[in-house]
PAZAPA-4460 file (N, C-alpha, C; in steps of 0.05 Angstrom, whole numbers, plus 32768, in hexadecimal, padded with zeros to 4 digits):
% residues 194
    n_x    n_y    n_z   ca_x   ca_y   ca_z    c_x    c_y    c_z   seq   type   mol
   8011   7FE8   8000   8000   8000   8000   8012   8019   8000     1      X     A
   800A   802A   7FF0   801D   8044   7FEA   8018   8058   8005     2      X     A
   8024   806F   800C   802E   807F   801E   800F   808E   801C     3      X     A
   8008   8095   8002   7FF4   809F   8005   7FDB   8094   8004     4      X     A
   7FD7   8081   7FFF   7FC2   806E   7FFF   7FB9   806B   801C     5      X     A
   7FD4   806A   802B   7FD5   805F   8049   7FCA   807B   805D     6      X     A
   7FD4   8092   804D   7FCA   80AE   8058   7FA3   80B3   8053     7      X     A
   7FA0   80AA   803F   7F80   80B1   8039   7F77   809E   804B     8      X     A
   7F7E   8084   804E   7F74   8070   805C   7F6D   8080   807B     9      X     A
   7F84   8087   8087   7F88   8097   8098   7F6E   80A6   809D    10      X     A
   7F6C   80B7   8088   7F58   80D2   8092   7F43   80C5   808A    11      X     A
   7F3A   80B2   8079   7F1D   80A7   807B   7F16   809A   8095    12      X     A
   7F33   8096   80A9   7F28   8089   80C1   7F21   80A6   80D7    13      X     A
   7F35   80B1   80D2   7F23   80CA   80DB   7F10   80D5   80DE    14      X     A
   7F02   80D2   80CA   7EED   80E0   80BC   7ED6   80CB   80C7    15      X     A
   7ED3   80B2   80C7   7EBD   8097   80CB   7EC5   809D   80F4    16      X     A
   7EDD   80A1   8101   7EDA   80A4   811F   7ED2   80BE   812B    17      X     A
   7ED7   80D8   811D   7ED0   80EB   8125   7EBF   80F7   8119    18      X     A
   7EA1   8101   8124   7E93   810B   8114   7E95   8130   8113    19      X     A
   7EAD   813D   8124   7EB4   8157   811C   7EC4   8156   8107    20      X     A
   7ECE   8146   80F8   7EE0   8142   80DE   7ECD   8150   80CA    21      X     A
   7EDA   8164   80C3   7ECC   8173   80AC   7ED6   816D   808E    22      X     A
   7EF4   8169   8090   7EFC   8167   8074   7F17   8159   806E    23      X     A
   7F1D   8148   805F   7F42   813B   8060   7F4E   8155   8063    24      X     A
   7F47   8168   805A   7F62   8182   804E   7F69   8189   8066    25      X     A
   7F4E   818F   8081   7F54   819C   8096   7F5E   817D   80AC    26      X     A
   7F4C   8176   80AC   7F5E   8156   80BA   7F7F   8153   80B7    27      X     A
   7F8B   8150   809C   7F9D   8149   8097   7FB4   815D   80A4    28      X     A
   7FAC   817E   80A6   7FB7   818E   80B6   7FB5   818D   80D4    29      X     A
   7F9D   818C   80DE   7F94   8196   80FB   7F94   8185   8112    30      X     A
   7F97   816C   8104   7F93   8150   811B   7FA8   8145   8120    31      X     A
   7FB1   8148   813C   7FCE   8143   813E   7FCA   8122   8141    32      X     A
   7FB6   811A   814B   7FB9   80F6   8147   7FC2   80EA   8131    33      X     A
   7FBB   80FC   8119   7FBD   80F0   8104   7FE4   80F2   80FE    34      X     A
   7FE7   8112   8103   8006   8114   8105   8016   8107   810E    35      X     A
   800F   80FE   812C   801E   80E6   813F   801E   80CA   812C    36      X     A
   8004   80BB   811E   8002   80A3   811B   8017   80A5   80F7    37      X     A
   8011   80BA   80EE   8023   80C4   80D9   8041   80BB   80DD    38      X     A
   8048   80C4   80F4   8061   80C8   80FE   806C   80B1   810A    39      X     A
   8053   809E   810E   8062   807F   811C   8061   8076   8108    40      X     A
   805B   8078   80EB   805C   8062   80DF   807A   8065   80D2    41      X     A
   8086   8079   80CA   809B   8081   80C6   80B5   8079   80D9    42      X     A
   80A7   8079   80EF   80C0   8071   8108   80BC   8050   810E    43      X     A
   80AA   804A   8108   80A7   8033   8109   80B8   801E   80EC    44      X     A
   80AF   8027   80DB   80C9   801B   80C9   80DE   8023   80CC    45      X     A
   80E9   8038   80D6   8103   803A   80DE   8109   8023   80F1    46      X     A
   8100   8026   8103   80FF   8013   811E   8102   7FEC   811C    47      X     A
   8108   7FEA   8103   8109   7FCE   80F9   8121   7FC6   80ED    48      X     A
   8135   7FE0   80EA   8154   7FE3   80EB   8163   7FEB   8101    49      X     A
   8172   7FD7   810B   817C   7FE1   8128   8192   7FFD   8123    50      X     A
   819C   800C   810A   81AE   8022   8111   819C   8038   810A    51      X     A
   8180   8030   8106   8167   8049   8105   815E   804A   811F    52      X     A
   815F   8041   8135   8146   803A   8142   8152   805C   8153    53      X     A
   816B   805E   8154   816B   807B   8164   8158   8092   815D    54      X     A
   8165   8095   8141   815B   80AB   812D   812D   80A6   8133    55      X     A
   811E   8089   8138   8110   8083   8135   8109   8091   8153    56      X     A
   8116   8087   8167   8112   8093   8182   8111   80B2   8187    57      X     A
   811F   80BE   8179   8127   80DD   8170   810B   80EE   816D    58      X     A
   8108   80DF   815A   80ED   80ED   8145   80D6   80E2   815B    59      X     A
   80CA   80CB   815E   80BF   80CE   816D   80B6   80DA   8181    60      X     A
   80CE   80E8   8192   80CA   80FB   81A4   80C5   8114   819E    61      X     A
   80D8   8117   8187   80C6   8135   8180   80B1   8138   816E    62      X     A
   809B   8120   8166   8085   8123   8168   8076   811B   817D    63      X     A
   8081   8111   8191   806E   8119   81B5   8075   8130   81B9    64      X     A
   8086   8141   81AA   808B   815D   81B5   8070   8170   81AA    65      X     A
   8074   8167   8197   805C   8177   8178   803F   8175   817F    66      X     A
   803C   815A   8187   8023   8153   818A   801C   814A   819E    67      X     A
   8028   8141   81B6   801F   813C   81D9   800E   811A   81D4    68      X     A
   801F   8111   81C4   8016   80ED   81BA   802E   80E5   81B9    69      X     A
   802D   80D1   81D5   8055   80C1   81C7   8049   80A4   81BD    70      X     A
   8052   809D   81AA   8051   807D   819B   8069   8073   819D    71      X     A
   8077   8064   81AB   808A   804E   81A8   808C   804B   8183    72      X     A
   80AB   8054   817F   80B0   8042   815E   80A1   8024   815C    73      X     A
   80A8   8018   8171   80AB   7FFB   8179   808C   7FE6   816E    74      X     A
   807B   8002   817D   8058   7FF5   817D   8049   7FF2   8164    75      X     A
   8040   7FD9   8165   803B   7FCF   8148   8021   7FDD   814A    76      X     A
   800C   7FE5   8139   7FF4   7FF7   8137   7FE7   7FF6   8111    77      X     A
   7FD3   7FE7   8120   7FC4   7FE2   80FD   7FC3   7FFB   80EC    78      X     A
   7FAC   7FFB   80D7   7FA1   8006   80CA   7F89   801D   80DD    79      X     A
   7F7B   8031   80C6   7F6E   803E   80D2   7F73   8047   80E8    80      X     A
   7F81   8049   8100   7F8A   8054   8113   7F7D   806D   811D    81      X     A
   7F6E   8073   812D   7F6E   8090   8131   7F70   8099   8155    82      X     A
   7F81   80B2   8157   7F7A   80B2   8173   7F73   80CC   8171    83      X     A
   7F5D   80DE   8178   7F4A   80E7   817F   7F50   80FF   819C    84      X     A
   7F4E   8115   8190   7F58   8129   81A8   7F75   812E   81AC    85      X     A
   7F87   810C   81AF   7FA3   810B   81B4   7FAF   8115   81CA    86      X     A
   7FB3   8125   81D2   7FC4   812D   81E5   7FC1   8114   81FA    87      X     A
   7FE6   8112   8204   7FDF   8105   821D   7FDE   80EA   821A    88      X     A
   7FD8   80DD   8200   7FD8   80BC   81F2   7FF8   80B3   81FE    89      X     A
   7FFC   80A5   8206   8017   808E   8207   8016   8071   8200    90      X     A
   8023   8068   81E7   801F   8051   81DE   8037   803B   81E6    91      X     A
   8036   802D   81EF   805D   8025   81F6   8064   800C   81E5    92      X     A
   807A   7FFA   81E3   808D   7FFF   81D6   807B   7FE3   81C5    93      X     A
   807D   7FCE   81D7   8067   7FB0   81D4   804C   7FB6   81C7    94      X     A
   8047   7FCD   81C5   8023   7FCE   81C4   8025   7FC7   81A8    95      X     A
   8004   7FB6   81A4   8001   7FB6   818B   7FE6   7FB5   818B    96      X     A
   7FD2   7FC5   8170   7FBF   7FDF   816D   7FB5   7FCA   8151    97      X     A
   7FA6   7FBA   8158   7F8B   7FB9   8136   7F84   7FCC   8125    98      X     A
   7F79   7FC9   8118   7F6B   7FD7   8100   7F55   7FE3   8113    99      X     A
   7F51   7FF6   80FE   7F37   800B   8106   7F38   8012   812A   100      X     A
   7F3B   8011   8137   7F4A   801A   8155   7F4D   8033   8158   101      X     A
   7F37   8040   8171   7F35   8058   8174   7F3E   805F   8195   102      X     A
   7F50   8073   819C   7F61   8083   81B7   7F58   809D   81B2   103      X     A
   7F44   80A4   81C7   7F41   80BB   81D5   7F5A   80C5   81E7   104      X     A
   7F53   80E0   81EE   7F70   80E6   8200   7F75   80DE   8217   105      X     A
   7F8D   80DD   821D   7F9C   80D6   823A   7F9E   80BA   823F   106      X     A
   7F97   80A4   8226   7F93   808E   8223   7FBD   8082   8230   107      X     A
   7FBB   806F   823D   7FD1   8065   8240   7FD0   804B   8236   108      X     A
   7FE6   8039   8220   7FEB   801F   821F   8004   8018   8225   109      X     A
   800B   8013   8245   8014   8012   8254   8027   7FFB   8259   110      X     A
   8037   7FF3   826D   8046   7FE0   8269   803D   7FD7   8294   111      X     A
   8044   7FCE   829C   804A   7FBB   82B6   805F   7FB4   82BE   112      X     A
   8070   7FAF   82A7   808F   7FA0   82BB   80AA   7FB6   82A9   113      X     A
   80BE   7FAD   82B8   80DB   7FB4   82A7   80E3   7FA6   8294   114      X     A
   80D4   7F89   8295   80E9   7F75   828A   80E6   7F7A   8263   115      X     A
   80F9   7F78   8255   80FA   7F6D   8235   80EB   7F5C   822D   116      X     A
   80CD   7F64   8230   80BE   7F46   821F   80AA   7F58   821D   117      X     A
   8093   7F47   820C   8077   7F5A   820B   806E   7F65   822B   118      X     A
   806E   7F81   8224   805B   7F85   823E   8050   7FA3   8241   119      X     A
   803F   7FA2   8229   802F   7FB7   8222   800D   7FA8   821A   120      X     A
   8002   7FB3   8213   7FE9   7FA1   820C   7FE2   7FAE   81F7   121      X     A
   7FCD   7F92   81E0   7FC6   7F8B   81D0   7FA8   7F8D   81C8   122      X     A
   7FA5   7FA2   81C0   7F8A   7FB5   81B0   7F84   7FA0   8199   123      X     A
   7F66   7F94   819A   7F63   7F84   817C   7F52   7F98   8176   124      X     A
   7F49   7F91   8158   7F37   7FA2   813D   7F25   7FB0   814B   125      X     A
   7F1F   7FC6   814A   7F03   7FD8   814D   7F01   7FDB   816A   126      X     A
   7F16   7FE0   817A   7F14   7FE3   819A   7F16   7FF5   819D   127      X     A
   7EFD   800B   81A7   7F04   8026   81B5   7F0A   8030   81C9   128      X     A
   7F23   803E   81D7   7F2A   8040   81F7   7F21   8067   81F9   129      X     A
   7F16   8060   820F   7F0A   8085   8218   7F1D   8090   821F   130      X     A
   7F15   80A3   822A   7F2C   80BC   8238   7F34   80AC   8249   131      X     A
   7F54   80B3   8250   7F5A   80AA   8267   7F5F   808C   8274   132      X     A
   7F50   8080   8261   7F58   8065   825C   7F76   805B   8264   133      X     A
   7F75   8045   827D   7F98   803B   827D   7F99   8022   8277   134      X     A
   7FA4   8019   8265   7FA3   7FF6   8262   7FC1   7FEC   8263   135      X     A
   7FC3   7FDF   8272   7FDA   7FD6   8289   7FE1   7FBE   8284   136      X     A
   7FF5   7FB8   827B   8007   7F99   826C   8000   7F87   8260   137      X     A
   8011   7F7A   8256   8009   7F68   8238   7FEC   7F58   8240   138      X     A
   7FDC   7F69   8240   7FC5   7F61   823B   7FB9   7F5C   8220   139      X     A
   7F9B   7F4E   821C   7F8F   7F5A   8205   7F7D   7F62   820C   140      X     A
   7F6A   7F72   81F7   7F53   7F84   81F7   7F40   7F77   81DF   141      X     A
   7F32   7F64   81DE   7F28   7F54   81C6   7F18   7F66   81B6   142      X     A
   7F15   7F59   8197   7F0B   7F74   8186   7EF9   7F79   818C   143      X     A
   7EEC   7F8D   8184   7ECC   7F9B   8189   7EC8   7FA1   819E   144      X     A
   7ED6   7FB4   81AF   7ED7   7FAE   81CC   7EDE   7FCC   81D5   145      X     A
   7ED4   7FD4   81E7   7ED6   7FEE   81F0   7EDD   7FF5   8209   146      X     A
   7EF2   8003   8212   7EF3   8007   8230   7EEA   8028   8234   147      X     A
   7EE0   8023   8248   7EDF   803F   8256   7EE8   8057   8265   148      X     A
   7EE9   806E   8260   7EF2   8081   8264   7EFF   807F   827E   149      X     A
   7F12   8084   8284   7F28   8080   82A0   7F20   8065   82AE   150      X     A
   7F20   804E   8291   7F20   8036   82AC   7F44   802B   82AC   151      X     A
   7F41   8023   82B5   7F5E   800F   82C2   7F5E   7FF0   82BB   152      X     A
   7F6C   7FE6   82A6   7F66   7FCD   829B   7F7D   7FBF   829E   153      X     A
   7F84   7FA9   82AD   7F9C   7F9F   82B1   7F98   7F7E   82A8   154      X     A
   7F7F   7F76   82A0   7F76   7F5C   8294   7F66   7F59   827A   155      X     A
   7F6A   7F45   826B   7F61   7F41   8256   7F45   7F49   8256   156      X     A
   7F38   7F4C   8237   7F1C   7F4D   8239   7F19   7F41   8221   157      X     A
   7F05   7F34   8216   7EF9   7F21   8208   7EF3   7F39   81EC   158      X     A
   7EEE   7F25   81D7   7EDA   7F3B   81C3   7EC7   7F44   81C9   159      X     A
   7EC1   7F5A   81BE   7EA4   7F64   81CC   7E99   7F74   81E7   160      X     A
   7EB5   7F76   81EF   7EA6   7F77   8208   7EAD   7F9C   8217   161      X     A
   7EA7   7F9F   8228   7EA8   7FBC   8238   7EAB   7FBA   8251   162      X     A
   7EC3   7FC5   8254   7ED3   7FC0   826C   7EDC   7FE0   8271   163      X     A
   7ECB   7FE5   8295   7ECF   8001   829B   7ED9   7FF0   82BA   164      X     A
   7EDE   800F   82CA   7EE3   8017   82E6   7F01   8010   82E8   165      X     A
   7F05   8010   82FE   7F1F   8010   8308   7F1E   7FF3   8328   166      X     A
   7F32   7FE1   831E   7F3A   7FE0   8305   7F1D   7FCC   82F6   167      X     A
   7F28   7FCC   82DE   7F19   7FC7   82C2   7F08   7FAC   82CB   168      X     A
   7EF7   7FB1   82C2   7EE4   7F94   82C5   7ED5   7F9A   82AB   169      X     A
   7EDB   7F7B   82A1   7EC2   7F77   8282   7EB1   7F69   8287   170      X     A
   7E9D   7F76   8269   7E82   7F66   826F   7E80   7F5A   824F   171      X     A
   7E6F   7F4E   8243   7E69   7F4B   8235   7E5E   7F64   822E   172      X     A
   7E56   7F6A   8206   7E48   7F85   8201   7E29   7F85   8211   173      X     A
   7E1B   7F61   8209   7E02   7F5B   820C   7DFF   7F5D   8231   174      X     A
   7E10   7F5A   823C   7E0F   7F60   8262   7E0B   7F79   8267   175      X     A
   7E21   7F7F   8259   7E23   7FA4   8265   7E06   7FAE   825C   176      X     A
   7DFF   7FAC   8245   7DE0   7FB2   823D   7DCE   7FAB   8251   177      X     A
   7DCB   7F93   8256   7DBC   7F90   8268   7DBD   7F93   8289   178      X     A
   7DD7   7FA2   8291   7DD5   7FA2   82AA   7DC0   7FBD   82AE   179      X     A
   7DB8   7FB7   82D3   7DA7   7FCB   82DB   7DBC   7FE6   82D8   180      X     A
   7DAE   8001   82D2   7DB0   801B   82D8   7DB9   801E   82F6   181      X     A
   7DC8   802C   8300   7DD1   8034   831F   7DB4   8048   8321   182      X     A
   7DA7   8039   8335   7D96   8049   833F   7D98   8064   835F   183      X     A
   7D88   807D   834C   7DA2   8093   8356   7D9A   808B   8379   184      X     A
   7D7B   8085   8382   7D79   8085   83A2   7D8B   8073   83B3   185      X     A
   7D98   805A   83A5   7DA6   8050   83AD   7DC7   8052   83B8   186      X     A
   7DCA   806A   8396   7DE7   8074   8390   7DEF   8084   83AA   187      X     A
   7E04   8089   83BF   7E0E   809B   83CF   7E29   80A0   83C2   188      X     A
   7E2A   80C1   83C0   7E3B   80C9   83B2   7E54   80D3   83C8   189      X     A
   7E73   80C5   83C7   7E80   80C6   83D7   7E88   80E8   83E0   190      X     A
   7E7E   80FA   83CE   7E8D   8118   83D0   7E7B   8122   83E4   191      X     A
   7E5F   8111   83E9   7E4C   8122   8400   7E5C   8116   841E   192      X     A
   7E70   810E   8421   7E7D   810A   8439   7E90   8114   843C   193      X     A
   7E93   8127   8429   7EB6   813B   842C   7EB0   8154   8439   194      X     A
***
């Protein structure tokens, strides 16, 4: 697939995840997600020659400078790609990102240990993570699968499924649907005791 083939691909995923996307012309300038994922794919083939990988490390940083999104050269990351808002995204070095895969901001894909082996976690096809989202070692995240805005996910989750709070607990899509509503007379909200 050609450089630019891979760029339109790009902003049509833009365009299908965000519905403020007004136009490729202005997208292709204004969205630094797109700039950052631009910018890993470039450092990322560098990153597959060990006397590039500095120069790969280089650039990378000064597009977390540019754009407030660091991507590991290292992290494998499909097609369609989009992260959304950006600032604040950290992707690390093990992670690896499916097709069509959407990151809101402050999203962390995080690591757990020191050691040299996988230990970042594993985004399959069409998984959306909210704001604030931390997903915490070589885990996976099965496709079609959504986590929630500032949950804390340190265990696998199945396809399908939606996995919120802290830390992360999944449900199936068809559970979470069907669980009861928090009913509010029940709810005690911890700030009425401060």
């Amino acid at each position: 697939m050609s450089i630019f083939s891979r760029i339109y691909e790009d902003l049509q995923g833009a365009r299908n995840h965000d519905p403020a996307a007004r136009s490729d012309l202005e997208n292709f300038f204004a969205y630094s997600g797109l700039h950052a994922i631009w910018a890993h794919r470039v450092t990322h083939k560098m990153w597959q020659h060990d006397k590039l990988k500095a120069p790969a490390r280089l650039i990378s940083q000064m597009t977390r400078f540019l754009t407030g999104i660091e991507i590991h050269p290292g992290a494998k990351i499909g097609r369609r790609f989009f992260i959304d808002h950006g600032m604040g995204v950290v992707i690390g070095e093990t992670a690896e990102i499916g097709d069509d895969v959407m990151l809101y901001h402050q999203v962390t894909l995080g690591g757990r240990s020191l050691a040299k082996t996988k230990r970042h976690p594993t985004l399959g096809d069409r998984v959306v993570v909210g704001a604030g989202a931390k997903i915490l070692g070589p885990i996976t995240i099965g496709a079609d699968s959504a986590v929630g805005a500032n949950a804390v996910v340190v265990k696998d989750a199945p396809d399908n499924s939606i996995v919120t709070g802290i830390p992360g607990v999944s449900r199936t899509r068809g559970e979470a649907e069907k669980a009861p509503a928090v009913d509010p007379a029940e709810y005690v909200d911890p700030a009425m005791w401060i």
